[in-house]
C-alpha positions in Angstrom: -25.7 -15.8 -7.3 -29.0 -16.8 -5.2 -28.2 -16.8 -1.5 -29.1 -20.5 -1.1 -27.0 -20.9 -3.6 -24.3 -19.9 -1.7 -25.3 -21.1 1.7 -24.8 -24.5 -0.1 -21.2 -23.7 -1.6 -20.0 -22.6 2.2 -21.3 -25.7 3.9 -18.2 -27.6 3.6 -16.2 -24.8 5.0 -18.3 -24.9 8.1 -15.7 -26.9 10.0 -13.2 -24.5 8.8 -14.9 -22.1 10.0 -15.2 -22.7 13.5 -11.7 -23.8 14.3 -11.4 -20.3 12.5 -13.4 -18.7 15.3 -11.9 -21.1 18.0 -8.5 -19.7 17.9 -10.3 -16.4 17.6 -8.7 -15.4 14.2 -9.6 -11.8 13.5 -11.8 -11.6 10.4 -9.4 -8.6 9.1 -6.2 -10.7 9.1 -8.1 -13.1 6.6 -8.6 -10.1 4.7 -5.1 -9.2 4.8 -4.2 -12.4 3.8 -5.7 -12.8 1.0 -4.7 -9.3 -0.6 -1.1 -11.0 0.1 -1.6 -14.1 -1.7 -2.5 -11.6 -4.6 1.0 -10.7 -5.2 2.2 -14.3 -5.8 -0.7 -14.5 -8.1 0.9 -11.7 -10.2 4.2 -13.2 -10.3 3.2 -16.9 -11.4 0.6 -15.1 -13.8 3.4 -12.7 -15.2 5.9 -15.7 -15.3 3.6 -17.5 -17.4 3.1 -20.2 -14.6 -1.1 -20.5 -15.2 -1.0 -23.7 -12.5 0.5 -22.0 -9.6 -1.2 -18.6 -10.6 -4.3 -20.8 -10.4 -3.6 -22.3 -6.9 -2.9 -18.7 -5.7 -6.8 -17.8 -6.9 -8.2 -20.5 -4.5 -6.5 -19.1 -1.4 -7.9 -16.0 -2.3 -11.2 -17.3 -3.0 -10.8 -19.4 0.0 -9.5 -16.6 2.5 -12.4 -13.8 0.4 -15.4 -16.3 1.8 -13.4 -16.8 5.4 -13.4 -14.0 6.3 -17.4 -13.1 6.2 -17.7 -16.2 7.6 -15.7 -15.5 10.6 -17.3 -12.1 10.8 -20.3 -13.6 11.1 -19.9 -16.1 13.5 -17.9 -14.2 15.8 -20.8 -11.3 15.4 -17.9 -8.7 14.4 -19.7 -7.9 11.2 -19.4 -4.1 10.3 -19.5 -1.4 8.1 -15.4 -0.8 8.2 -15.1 -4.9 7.9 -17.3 -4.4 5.2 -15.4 -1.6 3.5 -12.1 -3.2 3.9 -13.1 -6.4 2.1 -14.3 -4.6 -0.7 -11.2 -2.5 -1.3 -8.6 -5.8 -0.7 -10.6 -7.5 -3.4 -10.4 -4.3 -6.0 -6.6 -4.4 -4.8 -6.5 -7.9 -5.4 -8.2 -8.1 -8.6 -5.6 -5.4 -9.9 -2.5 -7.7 -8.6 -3.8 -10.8 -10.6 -5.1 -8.6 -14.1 -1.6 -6.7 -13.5 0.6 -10.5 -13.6 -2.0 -11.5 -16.4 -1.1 -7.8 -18.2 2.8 -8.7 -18.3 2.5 -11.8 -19.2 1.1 -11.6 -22.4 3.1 -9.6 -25.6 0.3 -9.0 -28.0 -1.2 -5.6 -27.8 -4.8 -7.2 -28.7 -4.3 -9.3 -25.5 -3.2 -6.9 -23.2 -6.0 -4.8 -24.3 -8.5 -7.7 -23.3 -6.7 -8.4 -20.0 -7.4 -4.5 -19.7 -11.1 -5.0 -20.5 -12.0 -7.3 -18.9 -10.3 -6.0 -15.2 -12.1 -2.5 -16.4 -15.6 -4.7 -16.7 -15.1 -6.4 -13.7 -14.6 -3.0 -11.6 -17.8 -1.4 -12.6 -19.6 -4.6 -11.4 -18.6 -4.2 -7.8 -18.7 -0.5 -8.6 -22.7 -0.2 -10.1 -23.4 -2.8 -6.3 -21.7 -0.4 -4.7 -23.0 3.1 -6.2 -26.6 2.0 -6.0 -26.1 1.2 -1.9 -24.8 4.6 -1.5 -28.0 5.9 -2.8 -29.5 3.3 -0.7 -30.7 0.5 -2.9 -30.0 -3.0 -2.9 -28.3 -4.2 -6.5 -27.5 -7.8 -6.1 -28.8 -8.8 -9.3 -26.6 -10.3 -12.2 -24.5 -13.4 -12.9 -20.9 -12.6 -13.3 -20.3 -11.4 -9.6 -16.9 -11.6 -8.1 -17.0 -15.3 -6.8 -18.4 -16.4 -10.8 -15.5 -14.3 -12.0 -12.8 -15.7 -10.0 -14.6 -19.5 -10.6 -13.8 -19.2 -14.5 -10.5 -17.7 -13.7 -9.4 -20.2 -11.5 -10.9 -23.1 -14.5 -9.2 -21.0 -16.9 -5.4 -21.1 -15.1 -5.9 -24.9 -14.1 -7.1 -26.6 -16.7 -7.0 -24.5 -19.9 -3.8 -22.1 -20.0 -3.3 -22.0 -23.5 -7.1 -21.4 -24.0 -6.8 -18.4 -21.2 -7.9 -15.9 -24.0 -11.2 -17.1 -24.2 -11.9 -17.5 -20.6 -11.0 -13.3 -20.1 -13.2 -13.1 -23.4 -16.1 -14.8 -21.3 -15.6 -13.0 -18.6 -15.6 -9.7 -20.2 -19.0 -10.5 -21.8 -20.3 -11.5 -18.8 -19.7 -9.4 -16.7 -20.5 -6.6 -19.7 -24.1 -8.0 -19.1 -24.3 -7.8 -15.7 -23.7 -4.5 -15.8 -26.3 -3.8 -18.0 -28.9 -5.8 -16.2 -28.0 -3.6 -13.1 -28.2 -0.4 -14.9 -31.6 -1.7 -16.3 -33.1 -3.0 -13.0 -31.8 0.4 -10.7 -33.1 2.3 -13.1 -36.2 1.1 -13.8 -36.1 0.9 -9.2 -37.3 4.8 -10.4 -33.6 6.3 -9.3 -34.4 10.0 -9.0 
């Protein structure tokens, strides 16, 4: 997602923000909180409850873009921040895939919930494996806020059609991983 793009998306959250900062919340407690909304997320998703599972992936979207925000604003961005809000969101991620995993009975589906968490790891991992060898990889579609945007569609509005959506997203984000191989690659990774 182009960084305009999202500079757009977060403007209404700009108020939100600064009462946010105001009361001097620490960026890591949004963190925090979002990992613990994840475990209600696995429980409405495991019950079968797509509506409140759904609600659940807003906070977390909701407290996920907070906290940088926050960071930001109160200039308390950093590396361990940094780290920390990558590791919450794998945790997260697992939490929701997990509810989504026990909910379903057919093996074919449980193998696609299975897939399609396994696609959406190596994502964030390819990102993060090419800035430890120090290049930038922000390239591709199906990043974590487009993933979670089709999950929370998905779980809101088109439960019994959920299948598709994790189909979607597995293709997705199976191309955006390609795309990044292709383009760190071809960045003459020696």
């Amino acid at each position: 997602m182009r960084e305009e793009t999202k500079r757009k998306l977060k403007r209404p959250l700009t108020p939100l923000v600064k009462i946010l900062v105001l009361l001097s919340v620490p960026p890591n407690l949004l963190t925090f909180l979002s990992l613990l909304f994840a475990a209600p997320a696995l429980f409405f998703f495991a019950r079968g409850n797509f509506l409140l599972g759904g609600i659940s992936l807003i906070i977390i979207s909701l407290l996920d873009t907070l906290d940088g925000e926050v960071a930001r604003e109160r200039h308390l961005v950093s590396s361990r921040g940094a780290f920390l809000d990558s590791v919450v969101d794998r945790f997260s991620e697992f939490l929701i895939f997990f509810g989504l995993f026990l909910h379903y009975q057919e093996d074919y589906l449980k193998g696609l919930v299975f897939l399609t968490l396994s696609l959406s790891f190596f994502v964030s991992y390819i990102r993060a494996r090419a800035e430890g060898i120090g290049k930038s990889c922000r390239i591709g579609l199906f990043e974590r806020p487009v993933r979670f945007f089709f999950l929370i569609i998905g779980s809101l509005f088109f439960p019994r059609y959920f299948p598709y959506f994790l189909f979607f997203l597995s293709l997705g984000s199976f191309f955006t991983i390609l795309e990044r191989i292709i383009y760190i690659w071809k960045d003459k990774v020696k």
